[in-house]
Backbone bond lengths (Angstrom), bond angles and torsions (degrees), N, CA, C in turn:
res aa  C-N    CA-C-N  psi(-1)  N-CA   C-N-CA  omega(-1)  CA-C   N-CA-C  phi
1 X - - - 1.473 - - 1.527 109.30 -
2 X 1.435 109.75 108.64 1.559 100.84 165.56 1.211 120.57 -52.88
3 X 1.571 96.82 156.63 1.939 99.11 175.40 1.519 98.33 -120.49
4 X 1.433 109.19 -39.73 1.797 103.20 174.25 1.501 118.13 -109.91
5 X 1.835 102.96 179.72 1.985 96.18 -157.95 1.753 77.58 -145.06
6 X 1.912 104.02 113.26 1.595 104.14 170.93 1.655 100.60 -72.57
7 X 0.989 121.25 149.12 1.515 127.31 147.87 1.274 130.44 -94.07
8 X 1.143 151.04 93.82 1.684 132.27 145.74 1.239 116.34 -11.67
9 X 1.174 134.63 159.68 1.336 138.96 174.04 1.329 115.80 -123.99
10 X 1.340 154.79 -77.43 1.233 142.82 166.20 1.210 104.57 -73.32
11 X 1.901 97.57 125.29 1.336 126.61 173.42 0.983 122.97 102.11
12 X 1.674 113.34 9.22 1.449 138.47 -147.43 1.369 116.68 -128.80
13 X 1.623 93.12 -64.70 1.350 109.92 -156.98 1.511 90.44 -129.54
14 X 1.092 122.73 -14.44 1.759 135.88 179.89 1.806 102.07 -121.36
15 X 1.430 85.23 -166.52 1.997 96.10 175.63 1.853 81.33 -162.15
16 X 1.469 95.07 121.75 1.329 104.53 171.66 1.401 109.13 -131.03
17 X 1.350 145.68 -168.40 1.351 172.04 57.69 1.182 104.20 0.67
18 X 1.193 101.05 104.17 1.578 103.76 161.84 1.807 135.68 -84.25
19 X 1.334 98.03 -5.73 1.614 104.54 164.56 1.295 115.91 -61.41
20 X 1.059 132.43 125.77 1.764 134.73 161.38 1.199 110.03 -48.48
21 X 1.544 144.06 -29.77 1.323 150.38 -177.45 1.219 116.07 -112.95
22 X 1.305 112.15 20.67 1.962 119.06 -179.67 0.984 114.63 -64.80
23 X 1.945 124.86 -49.39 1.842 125.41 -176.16 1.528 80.02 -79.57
24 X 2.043 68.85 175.41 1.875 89.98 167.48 1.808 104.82 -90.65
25 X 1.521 112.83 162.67 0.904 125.49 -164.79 1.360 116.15 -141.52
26 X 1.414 117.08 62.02 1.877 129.90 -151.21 2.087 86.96 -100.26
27 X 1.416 111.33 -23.91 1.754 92.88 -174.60 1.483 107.58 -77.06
28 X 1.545 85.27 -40.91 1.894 101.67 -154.17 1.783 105.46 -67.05
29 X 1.608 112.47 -19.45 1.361 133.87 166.90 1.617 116.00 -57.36
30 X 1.600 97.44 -40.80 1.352 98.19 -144.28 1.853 86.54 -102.48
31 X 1.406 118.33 -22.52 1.242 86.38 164.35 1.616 125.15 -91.23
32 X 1.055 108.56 20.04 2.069 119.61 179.72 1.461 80.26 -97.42
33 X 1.158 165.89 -47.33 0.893 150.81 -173.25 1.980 108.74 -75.76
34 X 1.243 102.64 -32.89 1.369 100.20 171.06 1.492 133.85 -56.14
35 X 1.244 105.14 -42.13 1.569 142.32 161.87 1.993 112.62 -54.37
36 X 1.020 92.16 -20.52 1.956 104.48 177.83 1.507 91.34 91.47
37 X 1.160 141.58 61.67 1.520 124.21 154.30 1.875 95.42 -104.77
38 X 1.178 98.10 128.80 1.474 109.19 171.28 1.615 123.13 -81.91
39 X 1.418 117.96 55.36 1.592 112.15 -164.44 1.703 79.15 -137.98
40 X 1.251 81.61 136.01 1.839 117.60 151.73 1.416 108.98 -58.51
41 X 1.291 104.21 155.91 1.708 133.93 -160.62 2.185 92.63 -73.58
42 X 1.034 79.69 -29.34 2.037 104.28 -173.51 1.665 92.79 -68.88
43 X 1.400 110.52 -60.68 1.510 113.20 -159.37 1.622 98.22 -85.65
44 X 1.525 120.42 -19.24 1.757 99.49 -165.93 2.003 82.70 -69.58
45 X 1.599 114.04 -49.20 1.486 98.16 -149.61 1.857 104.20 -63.54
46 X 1.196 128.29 -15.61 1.478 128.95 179.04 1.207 104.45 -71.90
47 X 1.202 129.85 -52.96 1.971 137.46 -179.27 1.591 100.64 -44.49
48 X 1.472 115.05 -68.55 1.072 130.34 -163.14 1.731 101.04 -49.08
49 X 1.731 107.86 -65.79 1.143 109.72 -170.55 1.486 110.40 -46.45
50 X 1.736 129.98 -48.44 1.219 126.77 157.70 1.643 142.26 -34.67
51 X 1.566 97.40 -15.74 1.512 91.99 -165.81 1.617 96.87 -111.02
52 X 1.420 113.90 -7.19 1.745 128.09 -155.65 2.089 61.75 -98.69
53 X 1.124 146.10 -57.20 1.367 121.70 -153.82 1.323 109.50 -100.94
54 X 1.190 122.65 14.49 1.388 125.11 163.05 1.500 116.58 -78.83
55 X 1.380 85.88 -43.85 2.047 90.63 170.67 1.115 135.44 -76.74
56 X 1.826 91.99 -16.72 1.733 113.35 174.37 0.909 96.58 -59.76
57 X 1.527 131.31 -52.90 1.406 122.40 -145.39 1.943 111.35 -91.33
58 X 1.364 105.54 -18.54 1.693 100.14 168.17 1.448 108.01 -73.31
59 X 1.246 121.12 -19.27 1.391 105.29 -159.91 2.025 106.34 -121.26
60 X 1.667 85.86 26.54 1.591 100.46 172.58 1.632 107.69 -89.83
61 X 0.665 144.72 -15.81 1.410 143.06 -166.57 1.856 102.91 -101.31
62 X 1.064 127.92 -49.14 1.225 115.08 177.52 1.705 112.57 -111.22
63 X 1.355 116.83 31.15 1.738 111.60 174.64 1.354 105.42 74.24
64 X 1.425 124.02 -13.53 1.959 114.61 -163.23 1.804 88.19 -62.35
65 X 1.716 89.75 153.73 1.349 120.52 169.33 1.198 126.93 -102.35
66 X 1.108 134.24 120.03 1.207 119.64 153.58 1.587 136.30 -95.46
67 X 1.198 110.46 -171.82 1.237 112.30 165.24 1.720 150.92 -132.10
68 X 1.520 117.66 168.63 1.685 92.72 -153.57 1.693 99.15 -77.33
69 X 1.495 149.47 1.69 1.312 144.25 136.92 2.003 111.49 -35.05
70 X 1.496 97.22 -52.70 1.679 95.87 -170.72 1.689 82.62 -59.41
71 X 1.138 121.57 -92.94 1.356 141.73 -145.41 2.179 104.32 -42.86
72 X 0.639 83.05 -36.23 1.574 104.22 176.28 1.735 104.43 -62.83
73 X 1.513 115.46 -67.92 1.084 107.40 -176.73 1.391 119.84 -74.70
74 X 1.411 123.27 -21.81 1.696 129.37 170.80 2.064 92.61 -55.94
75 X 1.304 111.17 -52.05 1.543 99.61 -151.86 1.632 90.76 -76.45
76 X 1.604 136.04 -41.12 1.251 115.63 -160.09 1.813 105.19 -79.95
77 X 1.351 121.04 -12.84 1.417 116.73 157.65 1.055 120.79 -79.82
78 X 1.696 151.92 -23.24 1.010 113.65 114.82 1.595 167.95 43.00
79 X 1.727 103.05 -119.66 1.396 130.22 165.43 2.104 102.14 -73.16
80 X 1.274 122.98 -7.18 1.424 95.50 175.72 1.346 95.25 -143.46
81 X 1.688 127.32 30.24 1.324 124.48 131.97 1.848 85.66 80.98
82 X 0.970 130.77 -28.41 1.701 121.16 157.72 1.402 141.39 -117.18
83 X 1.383 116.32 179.71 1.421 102.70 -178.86 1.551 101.62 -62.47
84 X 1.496 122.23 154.74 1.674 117.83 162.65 1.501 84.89 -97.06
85 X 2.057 93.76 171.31 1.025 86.44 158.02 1.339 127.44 -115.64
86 X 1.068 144.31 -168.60 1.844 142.97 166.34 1.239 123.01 -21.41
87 X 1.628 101.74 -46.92 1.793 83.93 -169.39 1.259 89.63 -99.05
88 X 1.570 139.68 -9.17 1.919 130.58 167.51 1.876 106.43 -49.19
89 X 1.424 82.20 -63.35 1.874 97.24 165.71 1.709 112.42 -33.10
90 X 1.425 100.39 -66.49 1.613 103.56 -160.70 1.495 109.80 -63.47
91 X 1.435 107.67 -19.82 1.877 113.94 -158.90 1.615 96.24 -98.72
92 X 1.394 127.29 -18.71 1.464 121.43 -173.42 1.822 85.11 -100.07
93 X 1.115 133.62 -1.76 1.586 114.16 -156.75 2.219 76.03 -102.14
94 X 1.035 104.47 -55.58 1.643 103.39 -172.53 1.480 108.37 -49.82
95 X 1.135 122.51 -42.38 1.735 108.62 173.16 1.290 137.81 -59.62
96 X 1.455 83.65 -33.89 1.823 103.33 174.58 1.227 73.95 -77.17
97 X 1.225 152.59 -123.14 1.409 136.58 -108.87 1.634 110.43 -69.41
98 X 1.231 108.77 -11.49 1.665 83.06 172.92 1.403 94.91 -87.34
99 X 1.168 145.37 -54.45 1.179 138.36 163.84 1.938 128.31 8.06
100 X 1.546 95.63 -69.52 0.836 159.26 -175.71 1.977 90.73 -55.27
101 X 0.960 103.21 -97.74 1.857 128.73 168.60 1.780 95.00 -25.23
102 X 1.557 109.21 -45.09 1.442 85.25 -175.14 1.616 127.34 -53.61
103 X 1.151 126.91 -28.67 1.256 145.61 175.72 1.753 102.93 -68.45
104 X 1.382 158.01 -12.52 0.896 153.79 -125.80 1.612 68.21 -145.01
105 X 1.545 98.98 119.93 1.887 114.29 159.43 1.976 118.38 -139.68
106 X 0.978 75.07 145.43 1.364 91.92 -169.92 1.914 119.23 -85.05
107 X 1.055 104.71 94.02 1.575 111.03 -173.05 1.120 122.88 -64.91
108 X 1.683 105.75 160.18 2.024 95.85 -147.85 2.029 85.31 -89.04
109 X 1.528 82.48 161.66 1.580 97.61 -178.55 1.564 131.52 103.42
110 X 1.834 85.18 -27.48 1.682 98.90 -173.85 1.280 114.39 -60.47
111 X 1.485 123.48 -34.56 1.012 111.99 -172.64 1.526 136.71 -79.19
112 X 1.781 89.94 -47.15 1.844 97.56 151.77 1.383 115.02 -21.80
113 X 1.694 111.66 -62.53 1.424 106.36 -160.16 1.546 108.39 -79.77
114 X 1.107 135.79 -57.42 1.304 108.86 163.93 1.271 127.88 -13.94
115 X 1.486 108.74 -76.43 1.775 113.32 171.95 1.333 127.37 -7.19
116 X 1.895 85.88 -71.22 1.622 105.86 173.52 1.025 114.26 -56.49
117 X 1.499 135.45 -68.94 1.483 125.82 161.39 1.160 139.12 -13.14
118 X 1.420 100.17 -50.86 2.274 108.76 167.44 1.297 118.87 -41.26
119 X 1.518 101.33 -31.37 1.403 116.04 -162.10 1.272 118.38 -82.41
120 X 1.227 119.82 -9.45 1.658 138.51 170.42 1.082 116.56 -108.25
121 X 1.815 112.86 -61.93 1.209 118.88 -177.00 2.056 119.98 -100.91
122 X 1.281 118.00 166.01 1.342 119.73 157.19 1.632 115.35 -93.67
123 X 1.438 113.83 137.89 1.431 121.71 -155.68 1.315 95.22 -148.73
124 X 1.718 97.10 138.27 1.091 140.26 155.60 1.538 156.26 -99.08
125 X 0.834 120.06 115.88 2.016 107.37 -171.98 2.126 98.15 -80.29
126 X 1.501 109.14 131.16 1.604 102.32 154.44 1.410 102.09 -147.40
127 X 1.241 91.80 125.75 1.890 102.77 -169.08 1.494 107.32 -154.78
128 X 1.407 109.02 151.16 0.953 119.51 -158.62 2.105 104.05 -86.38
129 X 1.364 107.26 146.55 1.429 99.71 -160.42 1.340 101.43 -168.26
130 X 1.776 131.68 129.65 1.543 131.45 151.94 0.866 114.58 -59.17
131 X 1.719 144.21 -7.51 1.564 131.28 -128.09 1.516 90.28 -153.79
132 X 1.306 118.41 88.97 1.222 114.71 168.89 1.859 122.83 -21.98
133 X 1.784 113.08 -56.18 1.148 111.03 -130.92 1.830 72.12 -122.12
134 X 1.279 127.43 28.00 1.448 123.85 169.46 1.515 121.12 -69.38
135 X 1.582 107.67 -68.90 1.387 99.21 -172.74 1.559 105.61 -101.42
136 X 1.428 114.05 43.97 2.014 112.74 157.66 1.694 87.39 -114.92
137 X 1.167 143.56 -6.83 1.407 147.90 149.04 1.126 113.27 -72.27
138 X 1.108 157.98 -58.81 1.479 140.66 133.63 1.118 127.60 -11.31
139 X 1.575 121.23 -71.19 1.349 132.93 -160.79 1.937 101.75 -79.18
140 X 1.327 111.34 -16.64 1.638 111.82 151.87 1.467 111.12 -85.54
141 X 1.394 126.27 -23.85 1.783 109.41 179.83 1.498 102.17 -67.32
142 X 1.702 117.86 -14.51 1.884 109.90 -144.50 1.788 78.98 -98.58
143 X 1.450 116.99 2.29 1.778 112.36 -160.98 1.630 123.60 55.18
144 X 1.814 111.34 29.86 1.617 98.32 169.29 1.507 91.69 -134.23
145 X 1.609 116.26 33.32 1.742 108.92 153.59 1.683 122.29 -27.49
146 X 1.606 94.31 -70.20 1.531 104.86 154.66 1.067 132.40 -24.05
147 X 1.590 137.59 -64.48 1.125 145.76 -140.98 1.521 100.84 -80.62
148 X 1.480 106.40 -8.30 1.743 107.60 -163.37 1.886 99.61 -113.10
149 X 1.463 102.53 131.15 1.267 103.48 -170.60 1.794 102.84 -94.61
150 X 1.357 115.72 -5.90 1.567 122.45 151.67 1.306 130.19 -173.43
151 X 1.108 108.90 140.69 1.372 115.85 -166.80 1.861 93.61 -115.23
152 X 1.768 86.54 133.66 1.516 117.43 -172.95 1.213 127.11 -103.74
153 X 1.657 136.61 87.25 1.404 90.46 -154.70 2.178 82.87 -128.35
154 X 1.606 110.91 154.44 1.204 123.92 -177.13 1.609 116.07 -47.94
155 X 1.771 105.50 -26.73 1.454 89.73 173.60 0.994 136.03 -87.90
156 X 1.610 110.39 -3.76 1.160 132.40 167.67 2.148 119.73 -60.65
157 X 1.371 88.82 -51.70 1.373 108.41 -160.92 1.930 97.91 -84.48
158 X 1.176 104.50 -28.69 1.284 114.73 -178.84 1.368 112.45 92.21
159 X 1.108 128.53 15.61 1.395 117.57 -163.00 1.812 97.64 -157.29
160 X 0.879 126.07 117.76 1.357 128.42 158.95 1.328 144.98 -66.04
161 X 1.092 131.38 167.58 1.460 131.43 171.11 1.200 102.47 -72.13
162 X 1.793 103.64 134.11 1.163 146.18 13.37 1.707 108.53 -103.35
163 X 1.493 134.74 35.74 1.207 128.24 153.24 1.314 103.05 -71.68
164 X 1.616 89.44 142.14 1.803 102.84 -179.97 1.739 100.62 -73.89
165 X 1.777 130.41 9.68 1.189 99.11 -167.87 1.702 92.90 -90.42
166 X 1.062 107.66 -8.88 1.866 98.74 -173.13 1.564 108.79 -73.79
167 X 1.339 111.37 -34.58 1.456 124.04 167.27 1.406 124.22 -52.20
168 X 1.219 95.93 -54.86 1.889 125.63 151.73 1.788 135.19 -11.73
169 X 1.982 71.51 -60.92 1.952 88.82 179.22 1.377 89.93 -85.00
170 X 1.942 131.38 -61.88 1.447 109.66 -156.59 1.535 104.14 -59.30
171 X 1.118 162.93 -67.27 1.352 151.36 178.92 1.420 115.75 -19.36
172 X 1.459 116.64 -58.44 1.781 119.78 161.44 1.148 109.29 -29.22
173 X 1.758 111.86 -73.64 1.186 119.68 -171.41 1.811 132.50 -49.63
174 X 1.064 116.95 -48.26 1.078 128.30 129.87 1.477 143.84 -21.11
175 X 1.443 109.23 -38.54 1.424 118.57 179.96 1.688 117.46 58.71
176 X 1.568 125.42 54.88 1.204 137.21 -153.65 1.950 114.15 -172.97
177 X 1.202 118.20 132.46 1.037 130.84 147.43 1.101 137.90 -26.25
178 X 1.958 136.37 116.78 1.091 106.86 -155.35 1.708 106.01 -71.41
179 X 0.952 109.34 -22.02 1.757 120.48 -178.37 1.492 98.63 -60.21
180 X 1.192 149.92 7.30 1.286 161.70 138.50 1.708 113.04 -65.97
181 X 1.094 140.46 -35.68 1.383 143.23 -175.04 1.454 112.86 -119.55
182 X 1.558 112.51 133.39 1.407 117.02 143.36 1.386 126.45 -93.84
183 X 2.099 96.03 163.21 1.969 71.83 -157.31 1.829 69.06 -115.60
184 X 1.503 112.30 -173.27 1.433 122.26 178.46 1.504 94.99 178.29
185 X 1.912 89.43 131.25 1.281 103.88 -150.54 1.946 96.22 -150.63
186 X 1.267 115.52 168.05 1.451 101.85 159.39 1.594 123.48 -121.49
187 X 1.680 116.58 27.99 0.858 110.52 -155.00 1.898 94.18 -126.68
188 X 1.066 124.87 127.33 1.486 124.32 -154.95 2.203 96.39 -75.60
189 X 0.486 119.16 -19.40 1.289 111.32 -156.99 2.153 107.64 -93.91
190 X 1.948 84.43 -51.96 1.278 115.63 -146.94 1.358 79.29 -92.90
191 X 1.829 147.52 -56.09 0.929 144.72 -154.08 1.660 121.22 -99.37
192 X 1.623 107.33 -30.02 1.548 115.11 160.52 1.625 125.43 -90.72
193 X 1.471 101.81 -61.45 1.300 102.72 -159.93 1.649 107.12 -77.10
194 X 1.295 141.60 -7.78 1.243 155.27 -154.06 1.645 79.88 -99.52
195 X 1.423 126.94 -107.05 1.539 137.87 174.62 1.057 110.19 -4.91
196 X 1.565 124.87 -75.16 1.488 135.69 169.68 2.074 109.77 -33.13
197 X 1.246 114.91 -48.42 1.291 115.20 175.15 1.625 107.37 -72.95
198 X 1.005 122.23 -15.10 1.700 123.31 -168.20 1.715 94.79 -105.34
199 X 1.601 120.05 3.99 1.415 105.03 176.65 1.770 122.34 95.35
200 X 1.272 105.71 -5.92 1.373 98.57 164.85 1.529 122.71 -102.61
201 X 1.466 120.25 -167.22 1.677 116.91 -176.70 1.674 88.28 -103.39
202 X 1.270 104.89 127.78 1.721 110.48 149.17 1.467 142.93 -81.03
203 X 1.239 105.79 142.16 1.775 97.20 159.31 1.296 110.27 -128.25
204 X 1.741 117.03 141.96 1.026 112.15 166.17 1.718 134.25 -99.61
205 X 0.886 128.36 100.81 1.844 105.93 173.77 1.286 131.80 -63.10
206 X 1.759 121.59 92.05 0.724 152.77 146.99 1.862 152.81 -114.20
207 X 1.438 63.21 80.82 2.046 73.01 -170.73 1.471 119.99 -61.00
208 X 1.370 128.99 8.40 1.341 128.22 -173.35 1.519 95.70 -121.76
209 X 1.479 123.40 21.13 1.071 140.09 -164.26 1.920 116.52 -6.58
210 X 1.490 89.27 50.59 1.662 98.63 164.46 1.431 119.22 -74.41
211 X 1.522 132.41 -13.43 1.286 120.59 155.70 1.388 139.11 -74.99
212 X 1.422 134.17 173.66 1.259 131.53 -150.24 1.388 93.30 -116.04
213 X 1.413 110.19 50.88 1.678 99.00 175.19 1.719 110.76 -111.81
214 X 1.599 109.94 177.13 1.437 100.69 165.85 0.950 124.87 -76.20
215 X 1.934 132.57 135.31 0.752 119.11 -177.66 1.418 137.64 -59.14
216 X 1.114 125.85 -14.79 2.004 122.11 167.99 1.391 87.16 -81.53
217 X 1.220 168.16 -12.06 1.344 134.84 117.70 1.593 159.32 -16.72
218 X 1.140 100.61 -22.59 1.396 133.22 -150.56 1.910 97.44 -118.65
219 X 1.033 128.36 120.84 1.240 152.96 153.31 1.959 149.82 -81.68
220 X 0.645 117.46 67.99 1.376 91.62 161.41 0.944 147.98 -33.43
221 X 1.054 133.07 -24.54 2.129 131.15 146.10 1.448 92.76 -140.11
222 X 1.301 104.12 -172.14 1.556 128.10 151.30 1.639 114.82 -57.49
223 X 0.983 111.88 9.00 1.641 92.47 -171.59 1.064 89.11 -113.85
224 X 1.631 123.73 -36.78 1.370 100.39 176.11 1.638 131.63 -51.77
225 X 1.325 145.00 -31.56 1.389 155.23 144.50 1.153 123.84 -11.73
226 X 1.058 110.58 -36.03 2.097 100.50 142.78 1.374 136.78 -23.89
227 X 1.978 89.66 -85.75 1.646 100.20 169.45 1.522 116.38 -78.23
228 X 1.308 107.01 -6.09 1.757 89.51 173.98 1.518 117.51 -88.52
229 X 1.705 102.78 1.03 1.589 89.56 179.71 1.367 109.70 -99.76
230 X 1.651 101.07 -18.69 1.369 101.18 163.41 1.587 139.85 -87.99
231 X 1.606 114.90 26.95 1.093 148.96 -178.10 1.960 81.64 -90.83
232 X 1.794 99.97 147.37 1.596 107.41 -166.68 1.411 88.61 -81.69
């Protein structure tokens, strides 16, 4: 019998865009231009998208994480030909993400069920993230900060989903067995088959049921995870 329920976080417990350049981005522009970078509204979102997959791609082979400080300060040295410094870094990295956040909505119901959930189970957020302090800012705008006894996130741990070390720390953290938690996620790799190899039960959300899971596994949202855990 489980006692705790991992969550995914985007795509999960939110509905986002997953492009880095999906909203518009007229502040986070206008202060890179404030700073003396000479690039068009055209060229900041192409640079950016380039430098967010340059790091993707070193840190594809072993799960490492980074973060939006690294990635931030590679692109504004760069576009203004010097080092920036910390708080140039820190003040262009917050716009883009509030920016950014506008696109990130919160679907009706989620919260009830969480709630309800607390009430049985102990719960956790572990999701993959540059931004330390992103989705416990969220998960306090949605009002169930609380409800979560830890929040996990890859830039913290350094290592992302599907390394078992992110799996690793929330179990530490927790103080529990992974055979103690289910995780539920919508992402086939990072949210089933990763967990499932680290020893817990999965769920996936996939209603177009293109993954290769069992079906009393398999979901159509988060809400379904109720009755599927109470399926024998």
């Amino acid at each position: 019998m489980p006692t705790h329920i991992l969550f995914d976080f985007f795509g999960t417990l939110v509905d986002y865009d997953a492009r880095r350049t999906a909203q518009g981005f007229p502040r986070t522009h206008a202060e890179l231009v404030g700073l003396g970078a000479g690039v068009s509204y055209a060229e900041f979102l192409a640079g950016w998208d380039r430098a967010f997959a340059g790091f993707d791609l070193g840190s594809a082979a072993g799960d490492h994480e980074f973060s939006m400080t690294q990635v931030g300060t590679a692109y504004l040295a760069e576009v203004l030909g010097r080092r920036p410094a910390a708080g140039e870094v820190d003040a262009f990295i917050r716009l883009y993400l509030a920016e950014w956040s506008a696109g990130v909505t919160y679907p009706d119901g989620v919260v009830p069920l969480v709630r309800s959930l607390s009430r049985v189970y102990r719960l956790a957020v572990v999701t993959n993230t540059h931004q330390p302090d992103l989705v416990p800012g969220h998960l306090a705008a949605m009002g169930i900060l609380d409800a979560m006894d830890a929040v996990v996130t890859s830039v913290e741990v350094g290592r992302r989903k599907p390394h078992p070390a992110i799996y690793a720390a929330a179990v530490e953290r927790l103080g529990i067995e992974p055979g103690a938690a289910v995780f539920v996620g919508d992402t086939y790799t990072a949210d089933f088959a990763g967990p499932e190899r680290f020893g817990m039960t999965a769920y996936l959300i996939d209603p177009s049921g293109r993954a290769d899971v069992p079906a009393d596994r398999r979901l159509r949202s988060v809400h379904d995870l109720p009755e599927a855990m109470r399926r024998p």
